[in-house]
PyMOL Python script that loads the backbone (N, CA, C, O; Angstrom):
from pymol import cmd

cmd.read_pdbstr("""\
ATOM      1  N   UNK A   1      -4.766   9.371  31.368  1.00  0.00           N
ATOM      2  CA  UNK A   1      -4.425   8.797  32.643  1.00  0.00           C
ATOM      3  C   UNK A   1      -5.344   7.602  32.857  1.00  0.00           C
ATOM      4  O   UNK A   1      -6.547   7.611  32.600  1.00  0.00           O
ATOM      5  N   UNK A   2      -4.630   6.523  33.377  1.00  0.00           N
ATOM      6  CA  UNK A   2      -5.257   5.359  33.869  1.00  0.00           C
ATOM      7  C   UNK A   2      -5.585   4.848  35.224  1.00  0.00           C
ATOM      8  O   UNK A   2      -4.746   4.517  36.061  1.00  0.00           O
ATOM      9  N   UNK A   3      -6.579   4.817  35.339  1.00  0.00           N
ATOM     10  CA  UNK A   3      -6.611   4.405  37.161  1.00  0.00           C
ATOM     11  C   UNK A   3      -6.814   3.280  37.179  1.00  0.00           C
ATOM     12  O   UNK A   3      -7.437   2.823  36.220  1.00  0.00           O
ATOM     13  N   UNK A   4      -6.433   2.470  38.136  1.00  0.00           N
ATOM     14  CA  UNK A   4      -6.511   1.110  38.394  1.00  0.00           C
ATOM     15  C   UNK A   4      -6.907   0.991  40.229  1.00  0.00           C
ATOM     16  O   UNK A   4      -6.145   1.445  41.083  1.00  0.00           O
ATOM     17  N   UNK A   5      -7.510   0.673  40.376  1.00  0.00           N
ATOM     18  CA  UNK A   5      -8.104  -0.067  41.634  1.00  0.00           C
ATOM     19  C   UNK A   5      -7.808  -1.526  42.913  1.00  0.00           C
ATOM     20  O   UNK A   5      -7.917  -2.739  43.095  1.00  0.00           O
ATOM     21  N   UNK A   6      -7.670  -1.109  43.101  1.00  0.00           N
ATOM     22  CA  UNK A   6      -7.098  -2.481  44.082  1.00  0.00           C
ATOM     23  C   UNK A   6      -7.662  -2.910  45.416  1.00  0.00           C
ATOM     24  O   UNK A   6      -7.608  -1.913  46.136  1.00  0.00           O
ATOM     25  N   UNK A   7      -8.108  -3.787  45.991  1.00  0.00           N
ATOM     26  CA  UNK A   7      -8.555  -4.070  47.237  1.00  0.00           C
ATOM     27  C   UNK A   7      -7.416  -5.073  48.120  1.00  0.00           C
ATOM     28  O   UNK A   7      -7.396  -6.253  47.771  1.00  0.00           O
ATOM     29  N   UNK A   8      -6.865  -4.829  48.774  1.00  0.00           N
ATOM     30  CA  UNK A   8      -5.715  -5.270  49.279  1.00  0.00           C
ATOM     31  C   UNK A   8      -6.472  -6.213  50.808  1.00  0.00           C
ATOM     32  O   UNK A   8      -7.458  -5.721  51.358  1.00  0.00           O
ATOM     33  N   UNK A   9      -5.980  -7.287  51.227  1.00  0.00           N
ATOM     34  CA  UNK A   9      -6.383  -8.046  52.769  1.00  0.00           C
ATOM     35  C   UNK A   9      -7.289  -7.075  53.221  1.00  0.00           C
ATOM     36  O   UNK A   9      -8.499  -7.231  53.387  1.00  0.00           O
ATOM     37  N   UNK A  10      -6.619  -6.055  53.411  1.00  0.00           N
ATOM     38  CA  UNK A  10      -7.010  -5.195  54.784  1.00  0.00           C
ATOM     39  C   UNK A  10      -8.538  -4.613  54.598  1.00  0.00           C
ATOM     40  O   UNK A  10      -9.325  -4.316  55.497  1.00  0.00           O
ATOM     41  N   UNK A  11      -8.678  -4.556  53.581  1.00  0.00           N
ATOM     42  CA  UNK A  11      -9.974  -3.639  52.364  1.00  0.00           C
ATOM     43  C   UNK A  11      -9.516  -2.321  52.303  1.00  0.00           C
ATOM     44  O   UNK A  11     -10.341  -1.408  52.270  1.00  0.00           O
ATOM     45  N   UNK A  12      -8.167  -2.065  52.282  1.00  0.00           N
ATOM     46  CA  UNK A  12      -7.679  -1.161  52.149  1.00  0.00           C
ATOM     47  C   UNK A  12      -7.720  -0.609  50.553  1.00  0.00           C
ATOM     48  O   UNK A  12      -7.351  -1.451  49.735  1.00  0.00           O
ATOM     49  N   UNK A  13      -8.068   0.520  50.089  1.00  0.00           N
ATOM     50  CA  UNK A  13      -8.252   1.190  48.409  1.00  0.00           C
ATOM     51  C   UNK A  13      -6.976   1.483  48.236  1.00  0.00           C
ATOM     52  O   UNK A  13      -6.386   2.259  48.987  1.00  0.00           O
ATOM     53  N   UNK A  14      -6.365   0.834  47.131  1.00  0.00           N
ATOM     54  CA  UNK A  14      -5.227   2.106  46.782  1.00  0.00           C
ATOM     55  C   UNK A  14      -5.874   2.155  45.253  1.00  0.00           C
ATOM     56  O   UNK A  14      -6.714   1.468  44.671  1.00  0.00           O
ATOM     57  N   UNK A  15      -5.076   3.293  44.893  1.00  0.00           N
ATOM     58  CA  UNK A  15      -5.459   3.677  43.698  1.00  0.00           C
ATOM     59  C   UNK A  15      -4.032   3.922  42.710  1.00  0.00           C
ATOM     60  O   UNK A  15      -3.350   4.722  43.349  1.00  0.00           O
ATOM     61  N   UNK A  16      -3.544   3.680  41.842  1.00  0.00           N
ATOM     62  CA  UNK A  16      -2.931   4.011  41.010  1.00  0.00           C
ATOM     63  C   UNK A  16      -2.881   4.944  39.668  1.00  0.00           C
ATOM     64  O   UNK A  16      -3.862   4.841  38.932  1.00  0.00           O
ATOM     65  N   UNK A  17      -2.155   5.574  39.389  1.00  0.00           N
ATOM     66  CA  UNK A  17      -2.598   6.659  38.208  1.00  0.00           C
ATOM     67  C   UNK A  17      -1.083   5.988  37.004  1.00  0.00           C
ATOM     68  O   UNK A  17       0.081   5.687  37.266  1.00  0.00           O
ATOM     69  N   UNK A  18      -1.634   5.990  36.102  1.00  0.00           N
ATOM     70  CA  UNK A  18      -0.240   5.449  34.977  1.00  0.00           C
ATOM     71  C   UNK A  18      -0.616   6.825  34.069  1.00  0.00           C
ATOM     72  O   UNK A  18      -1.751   7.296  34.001  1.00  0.00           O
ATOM     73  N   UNK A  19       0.234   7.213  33.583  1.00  0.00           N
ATOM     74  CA  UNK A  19       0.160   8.266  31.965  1.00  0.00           C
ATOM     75  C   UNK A  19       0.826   7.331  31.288  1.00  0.00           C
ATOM     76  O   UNK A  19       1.695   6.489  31.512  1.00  0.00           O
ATOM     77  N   UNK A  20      -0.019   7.827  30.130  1.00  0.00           N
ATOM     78  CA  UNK A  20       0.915   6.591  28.913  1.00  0.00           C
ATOM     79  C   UNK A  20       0.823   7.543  27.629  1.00  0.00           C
ATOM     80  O   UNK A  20      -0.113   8.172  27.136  1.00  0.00           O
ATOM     81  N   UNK A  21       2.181   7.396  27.284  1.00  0.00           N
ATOM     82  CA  UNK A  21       2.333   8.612  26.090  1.00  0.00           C
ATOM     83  C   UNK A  21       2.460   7.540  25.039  1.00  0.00           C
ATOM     84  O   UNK A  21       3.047   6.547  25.471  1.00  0.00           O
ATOM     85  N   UNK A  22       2.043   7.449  23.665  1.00  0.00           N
ATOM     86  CA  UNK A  22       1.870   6.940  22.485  1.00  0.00           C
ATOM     87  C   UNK A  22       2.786   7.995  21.877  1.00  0.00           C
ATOM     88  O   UNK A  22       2.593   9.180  22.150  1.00  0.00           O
ATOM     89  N   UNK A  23       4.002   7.532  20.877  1.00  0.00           N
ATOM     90  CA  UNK A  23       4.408   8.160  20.024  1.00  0.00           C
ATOM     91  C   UNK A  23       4.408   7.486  18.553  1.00  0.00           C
ATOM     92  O   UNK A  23       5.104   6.546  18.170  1.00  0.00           O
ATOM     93  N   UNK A  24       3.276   8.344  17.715  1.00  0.00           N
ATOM     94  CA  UNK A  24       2.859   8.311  15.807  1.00  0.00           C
ATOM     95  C   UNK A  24       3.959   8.855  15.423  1.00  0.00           C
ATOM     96  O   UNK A  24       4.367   9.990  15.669  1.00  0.00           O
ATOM     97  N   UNK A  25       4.549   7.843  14.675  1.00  0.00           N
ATOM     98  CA  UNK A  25       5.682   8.268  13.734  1.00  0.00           C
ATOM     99  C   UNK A  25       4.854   8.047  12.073  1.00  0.00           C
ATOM    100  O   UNK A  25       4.132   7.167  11.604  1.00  0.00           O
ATOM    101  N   UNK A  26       5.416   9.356  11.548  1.00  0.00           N
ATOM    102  CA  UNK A  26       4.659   9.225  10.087  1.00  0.00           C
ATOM    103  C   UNK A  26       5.814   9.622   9.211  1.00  0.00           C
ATOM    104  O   UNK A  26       6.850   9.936   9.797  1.00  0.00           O
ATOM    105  N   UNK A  27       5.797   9.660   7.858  1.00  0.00           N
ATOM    106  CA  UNK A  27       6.592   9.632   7.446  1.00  0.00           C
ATOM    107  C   UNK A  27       5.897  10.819   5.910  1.00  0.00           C
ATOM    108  O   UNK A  27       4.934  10.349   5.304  1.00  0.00           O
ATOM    109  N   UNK A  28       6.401  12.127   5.463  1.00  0.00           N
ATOM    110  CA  UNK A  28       5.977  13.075   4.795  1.00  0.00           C
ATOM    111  C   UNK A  28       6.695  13.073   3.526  1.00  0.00           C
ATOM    112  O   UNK A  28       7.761  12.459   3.468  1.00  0.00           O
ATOM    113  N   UNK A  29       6.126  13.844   2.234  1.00  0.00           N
ATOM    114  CA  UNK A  29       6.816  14.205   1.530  1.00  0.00           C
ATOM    115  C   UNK A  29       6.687  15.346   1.362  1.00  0.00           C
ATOM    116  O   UNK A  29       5.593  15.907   1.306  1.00  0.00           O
ATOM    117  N   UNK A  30       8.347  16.177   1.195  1.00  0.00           N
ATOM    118  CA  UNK A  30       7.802  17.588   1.111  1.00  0.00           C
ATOM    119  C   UNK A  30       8.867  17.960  -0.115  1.00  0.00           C
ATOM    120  O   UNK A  30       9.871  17.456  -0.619  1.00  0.00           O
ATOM    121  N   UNK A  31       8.022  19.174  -0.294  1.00  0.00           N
ATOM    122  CA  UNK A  31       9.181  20.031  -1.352  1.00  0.00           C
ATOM    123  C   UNK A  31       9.844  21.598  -0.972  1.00  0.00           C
ATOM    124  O   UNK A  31       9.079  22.546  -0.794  1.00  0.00           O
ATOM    125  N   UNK A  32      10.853  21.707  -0.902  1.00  0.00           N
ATOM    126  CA  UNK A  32      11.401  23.666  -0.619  1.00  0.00           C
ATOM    127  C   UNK A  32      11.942  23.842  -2.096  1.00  0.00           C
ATOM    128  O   UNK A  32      12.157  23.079  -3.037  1.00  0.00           O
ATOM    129  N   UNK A  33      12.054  25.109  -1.879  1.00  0.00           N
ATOM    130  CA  UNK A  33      12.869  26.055  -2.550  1.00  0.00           C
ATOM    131  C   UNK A  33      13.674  26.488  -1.514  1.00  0.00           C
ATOM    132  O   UNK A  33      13.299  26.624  -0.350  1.00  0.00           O
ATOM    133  N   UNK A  34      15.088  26.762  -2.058  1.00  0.00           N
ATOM    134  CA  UNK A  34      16.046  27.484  -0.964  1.00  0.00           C
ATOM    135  C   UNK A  34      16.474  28.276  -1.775  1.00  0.00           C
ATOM    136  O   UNK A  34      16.225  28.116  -2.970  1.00  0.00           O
ATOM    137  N   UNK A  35      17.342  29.491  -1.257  1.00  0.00           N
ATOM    138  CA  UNK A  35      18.531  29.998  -2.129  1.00  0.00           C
ATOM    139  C   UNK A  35      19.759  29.170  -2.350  1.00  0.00           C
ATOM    140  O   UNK A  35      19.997  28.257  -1.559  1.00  0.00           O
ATOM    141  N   UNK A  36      20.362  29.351  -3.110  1.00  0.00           N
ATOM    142  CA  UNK A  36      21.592  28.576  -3.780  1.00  0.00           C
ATOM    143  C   UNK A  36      22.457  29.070  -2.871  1.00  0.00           C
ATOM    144  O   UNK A  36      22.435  30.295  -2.990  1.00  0.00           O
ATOM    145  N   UNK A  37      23.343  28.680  -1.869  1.00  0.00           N
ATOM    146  CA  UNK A  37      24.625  29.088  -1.305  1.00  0.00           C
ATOM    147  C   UNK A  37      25.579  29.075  -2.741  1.00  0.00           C
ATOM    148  O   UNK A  37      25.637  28.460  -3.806  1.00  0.00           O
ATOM    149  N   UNK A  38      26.372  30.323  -1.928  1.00  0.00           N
ATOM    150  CA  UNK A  38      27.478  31.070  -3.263  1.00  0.00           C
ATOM    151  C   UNK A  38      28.859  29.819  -2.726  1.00  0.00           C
ATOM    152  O   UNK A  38      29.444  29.494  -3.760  1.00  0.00           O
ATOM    153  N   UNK A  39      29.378  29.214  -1.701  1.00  0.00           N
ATOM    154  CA  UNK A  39      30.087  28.317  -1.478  1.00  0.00           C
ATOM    155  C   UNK A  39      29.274  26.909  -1.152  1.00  0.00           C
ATOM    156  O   UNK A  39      28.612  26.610  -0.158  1.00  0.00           O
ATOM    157  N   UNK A  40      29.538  26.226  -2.241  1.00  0.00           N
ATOM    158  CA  UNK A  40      29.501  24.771  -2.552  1.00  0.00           C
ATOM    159  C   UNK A  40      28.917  24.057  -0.711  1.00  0.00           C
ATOM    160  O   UNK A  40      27.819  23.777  -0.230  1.00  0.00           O
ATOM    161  N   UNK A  41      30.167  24.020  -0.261  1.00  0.00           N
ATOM    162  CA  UNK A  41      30.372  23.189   0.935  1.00  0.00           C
ATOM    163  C   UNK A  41      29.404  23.443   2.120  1.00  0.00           C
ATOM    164  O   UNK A  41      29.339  22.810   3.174  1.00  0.00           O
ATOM    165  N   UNK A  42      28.495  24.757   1.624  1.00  0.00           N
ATOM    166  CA  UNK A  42      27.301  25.289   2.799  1.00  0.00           C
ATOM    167  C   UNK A  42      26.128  24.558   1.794  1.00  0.00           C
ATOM    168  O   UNK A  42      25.043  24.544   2.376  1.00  0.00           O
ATOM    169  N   UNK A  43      26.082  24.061   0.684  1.00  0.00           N
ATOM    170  CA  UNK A  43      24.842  23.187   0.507  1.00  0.00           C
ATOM    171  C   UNK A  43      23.944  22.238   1.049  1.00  0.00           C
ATOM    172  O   UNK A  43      22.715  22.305   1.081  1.00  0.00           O
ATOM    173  N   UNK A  44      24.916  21.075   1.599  1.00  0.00           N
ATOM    174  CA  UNK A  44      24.405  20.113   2.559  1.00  0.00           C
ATOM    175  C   UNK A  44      23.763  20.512   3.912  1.00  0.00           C
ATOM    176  O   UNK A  44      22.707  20.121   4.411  1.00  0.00           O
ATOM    177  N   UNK A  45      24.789  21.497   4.426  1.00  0.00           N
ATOM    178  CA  UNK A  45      24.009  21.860   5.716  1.00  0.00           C
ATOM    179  C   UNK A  45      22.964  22.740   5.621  1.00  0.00           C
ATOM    180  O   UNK A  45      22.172  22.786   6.562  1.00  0.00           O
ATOM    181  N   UNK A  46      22.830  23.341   4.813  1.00  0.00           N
ATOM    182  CA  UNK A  46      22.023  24.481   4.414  1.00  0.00           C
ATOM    183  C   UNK A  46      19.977  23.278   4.213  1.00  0.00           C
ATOM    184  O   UNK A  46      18.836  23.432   4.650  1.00  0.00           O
ATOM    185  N   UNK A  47      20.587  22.400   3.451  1.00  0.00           N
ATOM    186  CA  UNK A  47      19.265  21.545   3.064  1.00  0.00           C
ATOM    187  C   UNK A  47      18.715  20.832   4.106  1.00  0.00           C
ATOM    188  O   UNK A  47      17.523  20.670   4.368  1.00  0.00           O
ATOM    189  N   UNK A  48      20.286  20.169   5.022  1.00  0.00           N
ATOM    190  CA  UNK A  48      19.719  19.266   6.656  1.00  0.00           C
ATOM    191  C   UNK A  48      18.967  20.188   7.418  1.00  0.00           C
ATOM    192  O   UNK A  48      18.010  19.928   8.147  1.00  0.00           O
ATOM    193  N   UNK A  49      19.472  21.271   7.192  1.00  0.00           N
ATOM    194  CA  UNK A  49      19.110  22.410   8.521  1.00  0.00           C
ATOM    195  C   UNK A  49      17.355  22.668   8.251  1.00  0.00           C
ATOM    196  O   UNK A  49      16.487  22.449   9.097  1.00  0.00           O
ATOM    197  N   UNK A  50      17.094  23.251   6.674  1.00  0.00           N
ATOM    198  CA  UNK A  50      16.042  23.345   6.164  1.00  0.00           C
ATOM    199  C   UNK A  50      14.542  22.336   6.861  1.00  0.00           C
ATOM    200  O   UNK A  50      13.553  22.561   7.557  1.00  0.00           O
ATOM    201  N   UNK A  51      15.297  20.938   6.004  1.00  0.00           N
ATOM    202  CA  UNK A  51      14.387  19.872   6.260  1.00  0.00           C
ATOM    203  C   UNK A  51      14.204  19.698   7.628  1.00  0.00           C
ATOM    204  O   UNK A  51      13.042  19.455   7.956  1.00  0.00           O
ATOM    205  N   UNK A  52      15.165  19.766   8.658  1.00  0.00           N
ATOM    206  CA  UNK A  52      14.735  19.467  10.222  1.00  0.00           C
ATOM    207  C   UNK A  52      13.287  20.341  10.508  1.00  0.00           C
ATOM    208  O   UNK A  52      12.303  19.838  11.051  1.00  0.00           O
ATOM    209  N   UNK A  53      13.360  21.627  10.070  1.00  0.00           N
ATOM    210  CA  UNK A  53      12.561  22.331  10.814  1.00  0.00           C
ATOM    211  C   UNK A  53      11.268  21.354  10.308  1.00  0.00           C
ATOM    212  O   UNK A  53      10.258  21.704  10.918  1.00  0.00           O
ATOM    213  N   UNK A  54      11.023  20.339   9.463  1.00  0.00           N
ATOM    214  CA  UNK A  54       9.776  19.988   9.163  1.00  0.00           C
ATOM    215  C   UNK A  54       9.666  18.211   9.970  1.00  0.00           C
ATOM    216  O   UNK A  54       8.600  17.688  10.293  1.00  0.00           O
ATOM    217  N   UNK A  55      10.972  17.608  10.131  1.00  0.00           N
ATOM    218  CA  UNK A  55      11.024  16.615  10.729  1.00  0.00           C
ATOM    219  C   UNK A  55      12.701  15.998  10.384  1.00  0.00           C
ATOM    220  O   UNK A  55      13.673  16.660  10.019  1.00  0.00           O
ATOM    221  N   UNK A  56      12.592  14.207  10.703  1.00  0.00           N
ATOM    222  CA  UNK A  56      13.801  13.927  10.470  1.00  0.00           C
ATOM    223  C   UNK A  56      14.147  13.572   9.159  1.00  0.00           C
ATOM    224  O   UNK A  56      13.665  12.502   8.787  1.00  0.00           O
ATOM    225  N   UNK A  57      15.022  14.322   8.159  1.00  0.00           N
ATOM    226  CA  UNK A  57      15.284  13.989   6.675  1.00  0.00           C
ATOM    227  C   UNK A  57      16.004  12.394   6.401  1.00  0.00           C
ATOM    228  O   UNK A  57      17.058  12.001   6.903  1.00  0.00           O
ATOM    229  N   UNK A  58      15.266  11.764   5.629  1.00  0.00           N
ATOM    230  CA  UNK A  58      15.455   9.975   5.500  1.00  0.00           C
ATOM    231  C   UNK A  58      16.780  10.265   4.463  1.00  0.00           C
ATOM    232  O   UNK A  58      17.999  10.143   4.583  1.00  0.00           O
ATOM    233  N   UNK A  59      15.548  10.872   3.008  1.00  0.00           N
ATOM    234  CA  UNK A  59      16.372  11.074   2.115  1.00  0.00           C
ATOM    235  C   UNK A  59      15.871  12.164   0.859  1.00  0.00           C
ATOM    236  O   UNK A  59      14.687  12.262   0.538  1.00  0.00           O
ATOM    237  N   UNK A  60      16.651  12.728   0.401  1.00  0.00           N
ATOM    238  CA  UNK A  60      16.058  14.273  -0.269  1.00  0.00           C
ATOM    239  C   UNK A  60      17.435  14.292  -1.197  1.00  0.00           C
ATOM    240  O   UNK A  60      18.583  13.920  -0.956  1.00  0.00           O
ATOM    241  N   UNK A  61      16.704  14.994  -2.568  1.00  0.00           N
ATOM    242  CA  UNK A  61      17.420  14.835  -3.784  1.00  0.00           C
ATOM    243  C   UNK A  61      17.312  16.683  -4.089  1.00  0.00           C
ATOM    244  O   UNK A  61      16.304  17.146  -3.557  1.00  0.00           O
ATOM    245  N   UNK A  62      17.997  17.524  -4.682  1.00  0.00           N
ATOM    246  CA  UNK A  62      17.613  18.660  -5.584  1.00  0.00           C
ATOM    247  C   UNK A  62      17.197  17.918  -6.457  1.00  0.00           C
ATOM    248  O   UNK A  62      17.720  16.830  -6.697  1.00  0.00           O
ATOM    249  N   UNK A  63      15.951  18.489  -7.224  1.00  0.00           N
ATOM    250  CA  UNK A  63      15.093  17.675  -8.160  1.00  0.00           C
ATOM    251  C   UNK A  63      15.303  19.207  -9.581  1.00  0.00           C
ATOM    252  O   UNK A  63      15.163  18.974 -10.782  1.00  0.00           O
ATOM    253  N   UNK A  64      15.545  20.228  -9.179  1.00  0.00           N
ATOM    254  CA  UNK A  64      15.298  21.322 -10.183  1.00  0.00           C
ATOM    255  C   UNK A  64      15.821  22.544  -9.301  1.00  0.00           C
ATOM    256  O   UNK A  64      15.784  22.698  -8.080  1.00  0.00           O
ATOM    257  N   UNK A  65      16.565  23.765 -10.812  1.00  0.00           N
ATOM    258  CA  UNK A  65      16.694  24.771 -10.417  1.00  0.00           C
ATOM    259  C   UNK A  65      15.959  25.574 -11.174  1.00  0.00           C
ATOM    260  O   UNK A  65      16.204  25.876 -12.342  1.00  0.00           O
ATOM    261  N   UNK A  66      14.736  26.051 -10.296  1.00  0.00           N
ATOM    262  CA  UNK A  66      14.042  27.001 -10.680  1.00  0.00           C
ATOM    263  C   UNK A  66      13.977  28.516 -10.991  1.00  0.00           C
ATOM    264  O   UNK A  66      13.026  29.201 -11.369  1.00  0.00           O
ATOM    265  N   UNK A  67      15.171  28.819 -10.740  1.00  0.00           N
ATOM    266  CA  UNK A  67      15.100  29.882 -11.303  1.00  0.00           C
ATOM    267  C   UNK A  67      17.119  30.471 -10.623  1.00  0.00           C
ATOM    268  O   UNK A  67      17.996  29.921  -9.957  1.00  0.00           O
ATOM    269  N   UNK A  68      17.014  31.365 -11.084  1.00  0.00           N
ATOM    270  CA  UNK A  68      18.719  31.779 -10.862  1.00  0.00           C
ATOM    271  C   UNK A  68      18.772  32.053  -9.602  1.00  0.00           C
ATOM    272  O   UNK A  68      17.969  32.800  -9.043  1.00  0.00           O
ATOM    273  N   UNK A  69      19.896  31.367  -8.941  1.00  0.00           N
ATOM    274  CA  UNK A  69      20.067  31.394  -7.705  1.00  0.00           C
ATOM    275  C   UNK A  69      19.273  30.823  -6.618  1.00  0.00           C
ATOM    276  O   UNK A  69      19.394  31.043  -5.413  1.00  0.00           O
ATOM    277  N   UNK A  70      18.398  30.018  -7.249  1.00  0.00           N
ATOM    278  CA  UNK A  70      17.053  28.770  -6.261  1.00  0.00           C
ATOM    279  C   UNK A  70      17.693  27.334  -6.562  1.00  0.00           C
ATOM    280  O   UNK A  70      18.205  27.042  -7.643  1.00  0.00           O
ATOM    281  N   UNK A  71      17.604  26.544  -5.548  1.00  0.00           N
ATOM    282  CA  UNK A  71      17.290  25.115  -6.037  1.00  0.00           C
ATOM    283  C   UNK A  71      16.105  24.724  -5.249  1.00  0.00           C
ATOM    284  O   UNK A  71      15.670  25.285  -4.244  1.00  0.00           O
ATOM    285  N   UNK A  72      15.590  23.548  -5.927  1.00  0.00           N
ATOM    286  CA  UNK A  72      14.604  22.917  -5.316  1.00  0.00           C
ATOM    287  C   UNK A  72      14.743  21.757  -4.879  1.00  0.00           C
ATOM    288  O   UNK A  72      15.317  20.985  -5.647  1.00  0.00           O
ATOM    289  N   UNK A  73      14.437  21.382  -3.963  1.00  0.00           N
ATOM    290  CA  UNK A  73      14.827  20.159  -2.340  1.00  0.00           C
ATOM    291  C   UNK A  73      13.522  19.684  -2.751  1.00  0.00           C
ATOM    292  O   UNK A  73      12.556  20.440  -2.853  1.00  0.00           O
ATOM    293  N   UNK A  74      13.462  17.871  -3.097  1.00  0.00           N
ATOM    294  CA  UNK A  74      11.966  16.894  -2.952  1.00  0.00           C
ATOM    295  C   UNK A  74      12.587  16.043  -1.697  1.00  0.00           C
ATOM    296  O   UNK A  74      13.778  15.745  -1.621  1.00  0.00           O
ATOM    297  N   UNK A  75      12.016  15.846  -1.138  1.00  0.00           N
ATOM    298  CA  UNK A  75      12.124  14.909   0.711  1.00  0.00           C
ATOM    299  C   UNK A  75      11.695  14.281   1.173  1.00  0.00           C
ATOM    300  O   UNK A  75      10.508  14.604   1.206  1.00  0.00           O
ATOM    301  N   UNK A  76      11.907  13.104   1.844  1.00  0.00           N
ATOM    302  CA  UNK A  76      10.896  11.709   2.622  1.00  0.00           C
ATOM    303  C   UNK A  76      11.480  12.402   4.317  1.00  0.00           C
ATOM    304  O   UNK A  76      12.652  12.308   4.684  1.00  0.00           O
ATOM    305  N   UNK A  77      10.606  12.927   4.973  1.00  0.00           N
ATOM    306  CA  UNK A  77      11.262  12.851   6.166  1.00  0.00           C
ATOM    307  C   UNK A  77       9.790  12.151   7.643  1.00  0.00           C
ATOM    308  O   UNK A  77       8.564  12.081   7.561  1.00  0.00           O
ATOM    309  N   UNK A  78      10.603  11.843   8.602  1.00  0.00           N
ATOM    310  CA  UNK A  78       9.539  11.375   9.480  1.00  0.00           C
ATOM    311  C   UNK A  78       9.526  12.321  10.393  1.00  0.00           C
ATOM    312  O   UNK A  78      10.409  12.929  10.998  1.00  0.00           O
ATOM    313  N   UNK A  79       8.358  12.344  10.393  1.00  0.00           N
ATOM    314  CA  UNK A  79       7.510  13.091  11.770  1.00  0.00           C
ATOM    315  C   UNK A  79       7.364  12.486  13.491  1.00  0.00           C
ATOM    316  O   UNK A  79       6.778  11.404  13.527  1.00  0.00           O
ATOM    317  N   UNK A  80       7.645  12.829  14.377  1.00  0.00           N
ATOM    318  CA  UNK A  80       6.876  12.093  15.314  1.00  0.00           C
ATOM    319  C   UNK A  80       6.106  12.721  15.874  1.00  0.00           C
ATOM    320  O   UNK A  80       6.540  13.853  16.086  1.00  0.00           O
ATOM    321  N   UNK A  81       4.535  12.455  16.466  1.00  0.00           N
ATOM    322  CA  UNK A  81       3.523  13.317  17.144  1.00  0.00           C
ATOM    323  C   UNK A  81       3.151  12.656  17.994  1.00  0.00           C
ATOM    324  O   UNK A  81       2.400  11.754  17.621  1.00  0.00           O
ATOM    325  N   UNK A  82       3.453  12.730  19.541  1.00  0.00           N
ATOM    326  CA  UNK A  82       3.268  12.006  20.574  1.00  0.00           C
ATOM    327  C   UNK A  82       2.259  12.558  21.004  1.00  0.00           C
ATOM    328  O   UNK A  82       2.053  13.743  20.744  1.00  0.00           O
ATOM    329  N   UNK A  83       1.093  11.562  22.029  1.00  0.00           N
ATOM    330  CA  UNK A  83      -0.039  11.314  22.046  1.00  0.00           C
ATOM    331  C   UNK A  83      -0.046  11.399  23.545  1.00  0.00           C
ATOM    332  O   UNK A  83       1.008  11.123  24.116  1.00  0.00           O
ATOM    333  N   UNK A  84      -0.768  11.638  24.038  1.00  0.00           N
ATOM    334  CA  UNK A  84      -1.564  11.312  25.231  1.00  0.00           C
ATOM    335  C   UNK A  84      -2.729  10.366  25.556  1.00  0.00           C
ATOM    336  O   UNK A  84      -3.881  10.535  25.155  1.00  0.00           O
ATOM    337  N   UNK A  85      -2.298   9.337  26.338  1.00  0.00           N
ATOM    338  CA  UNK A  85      -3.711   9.121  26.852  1.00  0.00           C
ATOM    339  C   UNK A  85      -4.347   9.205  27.775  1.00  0.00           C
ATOM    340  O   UNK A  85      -3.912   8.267  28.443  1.00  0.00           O
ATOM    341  N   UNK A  86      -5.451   9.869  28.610  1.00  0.00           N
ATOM    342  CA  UNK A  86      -5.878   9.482  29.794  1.00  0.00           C
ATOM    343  C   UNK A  86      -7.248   9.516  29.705  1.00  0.00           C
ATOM    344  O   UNK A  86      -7.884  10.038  28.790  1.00  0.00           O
ATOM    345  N   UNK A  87      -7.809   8.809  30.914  1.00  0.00           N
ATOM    346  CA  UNK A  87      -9.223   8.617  31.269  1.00  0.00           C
ATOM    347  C   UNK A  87      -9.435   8.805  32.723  1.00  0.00           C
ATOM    348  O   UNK A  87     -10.562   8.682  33.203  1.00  0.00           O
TER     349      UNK A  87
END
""", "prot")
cmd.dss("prot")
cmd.show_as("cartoon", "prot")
cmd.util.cbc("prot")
cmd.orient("prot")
């Protein structure tokens, strides 16, 4: 929070308060393992859904299937971590 001060004609005080939120956008790389959906067409959503829980997915490849019935998801996604400031 910011205060600002003012002396107006009168010598009247006002005071003002501002919040100022800063939002850090970063940008991660991550890797999952998922299970393999048994229908094709639940893949995509299955990987968007995945990656959200970590941020917003840019762009993400299956890079490897590790083992029967796994694939593995590599990912660029951005983060945002909004900030506070006050004094």
């Amino acid at each position: 929070m910011i205060s600002i001060e003012s002396t107006q004609a009168s010598h009247h005080l006002s005071k003002f308060q501002l919040d100022i939120q800063i939002l850090c956008m970063t940008t991660e790389f991550i890797t999952l393992d998922l299970p393999q959906p048994t229908d094709p067409g639940q893949l995509i959503p299955l990987i968007t859904k995945a990656l959200e829980k970590y941020g917003t997915p840019l762009r993400w490849a299956i890079t490897e299937l590790p083992g029967p019935g796994q694939i593995r998801v590599e990912a660029v996604v951005t983060v945002i971590h909004p900030q506070s400031i006050s004094q």
